[in-house]
N, C-alpha and C positions, 0 to 999 in steps of 0.2 A: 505379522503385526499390521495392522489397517490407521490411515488416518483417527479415526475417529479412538483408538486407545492413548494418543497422547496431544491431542488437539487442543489448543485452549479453547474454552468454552464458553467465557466470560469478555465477550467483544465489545470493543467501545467503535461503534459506528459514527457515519455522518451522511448527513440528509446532500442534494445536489445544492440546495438554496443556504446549508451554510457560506458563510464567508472565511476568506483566507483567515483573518483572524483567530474565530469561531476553532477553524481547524489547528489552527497552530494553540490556540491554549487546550485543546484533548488533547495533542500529539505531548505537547511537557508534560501538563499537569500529571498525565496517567503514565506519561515513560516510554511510551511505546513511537514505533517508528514508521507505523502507519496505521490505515483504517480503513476496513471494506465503505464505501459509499452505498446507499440502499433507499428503497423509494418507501413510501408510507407501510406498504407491508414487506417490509425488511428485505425485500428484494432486491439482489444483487445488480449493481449498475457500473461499478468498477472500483478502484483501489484508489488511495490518494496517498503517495510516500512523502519521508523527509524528502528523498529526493526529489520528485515532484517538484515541490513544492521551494526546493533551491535550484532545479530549471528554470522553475515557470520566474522567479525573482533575479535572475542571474542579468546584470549588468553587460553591456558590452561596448566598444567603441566604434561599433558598426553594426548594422542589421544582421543578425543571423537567423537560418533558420532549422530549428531544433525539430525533436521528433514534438516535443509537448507545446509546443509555442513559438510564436516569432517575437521578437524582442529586436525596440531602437531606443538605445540611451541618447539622448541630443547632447551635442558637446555642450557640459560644464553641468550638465546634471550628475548628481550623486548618490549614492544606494539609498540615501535614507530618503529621497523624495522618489524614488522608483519604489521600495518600499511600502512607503506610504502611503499609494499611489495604490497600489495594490492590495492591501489590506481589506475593500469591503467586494472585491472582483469573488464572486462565486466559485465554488467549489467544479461546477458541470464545465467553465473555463478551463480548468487545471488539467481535470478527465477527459476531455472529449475527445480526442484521439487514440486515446490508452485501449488495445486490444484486454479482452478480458479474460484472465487464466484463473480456474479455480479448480478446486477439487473437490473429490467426493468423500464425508465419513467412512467408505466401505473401500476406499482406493487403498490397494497396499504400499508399502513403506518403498518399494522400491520404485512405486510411479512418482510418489512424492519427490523422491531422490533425483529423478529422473527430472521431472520438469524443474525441478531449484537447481538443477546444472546445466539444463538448455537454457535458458531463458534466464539464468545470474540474477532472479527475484531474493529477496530477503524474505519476503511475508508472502503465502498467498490463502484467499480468504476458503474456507468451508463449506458448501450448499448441500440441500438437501435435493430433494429430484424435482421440489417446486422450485428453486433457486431462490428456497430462504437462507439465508448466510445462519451457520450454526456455531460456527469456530473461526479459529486461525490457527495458521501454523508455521512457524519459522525453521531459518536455517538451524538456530539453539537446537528447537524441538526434534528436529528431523535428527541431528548429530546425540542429543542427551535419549534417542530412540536405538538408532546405532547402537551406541555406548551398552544399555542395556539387555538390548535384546541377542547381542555377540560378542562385547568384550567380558561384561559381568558373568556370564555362564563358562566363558572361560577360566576364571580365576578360581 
């Protein structure tokens, strides 16, 4: 079984020059938990997760420094103007340090397997061999892949 028999194929993407915003009303609106990031022709430049995107807003009471961002909350400020604050901060802020993992439609189910257990990703995005993003595919997809292709032929 290969990526490309249970991929989803209907991707809601997002440009670098969206803003946090921008991105947080795709991520509800559509339900989903992330979205390939891609340049004018749909080419892949990195992924942008819920989590993400609750690093990159993550309060603290001293500087730390994360894999996705450095973050100083000043004593007496509060999530909602850290928040707020960040709301029209671009999306290429969020990415720019994110290594880039993707796969191939012709990749079999066990490479898929394989990198969603090294690397403890939820989503990773789809490309073709020009790295236009064609799909995604989730932990669900990989496991309701599993399910059919070994437990269903048992029964």
């Amino acid at each position: 079984m290969l990526v490309k028999d249970f991929m989803i194929r209907e991707v809601y993407v997002a440009r670098p020059d969206f803003t946090l915003k921008e991105i947080l009303r795709i991520l509800i609106e559509n339900k989903v938990g992330g979205v390939p990031v891609v340049d004018e022709q749909d080419k892949l430049l990195g992924m942008v997760t819920d989590g993400d995107i609750l690093r990159y807003l993550t309060p603290a009471e001293e500087a730390i420094m994360g894999y996705f961002t450095y973050i100083t909350v000043l004593p007496g400020e509060e999530l909602d103007e850290k928040v707020t604050s960040k709301m029209h901060d671009k999306v290429s802020q969020i990415i720019k340090n994110k290594r880039i993992t993707k796969l191939s439609p012709e990749d079999p189910l066990d490479e898929l397997i394989k990198v969603l257990s090294k690397h403890h990703f939820k989503k990773i995005p789809v490309v073709d061999k020009n790295d236009k993003v064609v799909g995604i595919i989730s932990r669900g997809d990989a496991l309701r892949a599993l399910y059919k292709e070994f437990v269903q032929k048992l029964e």
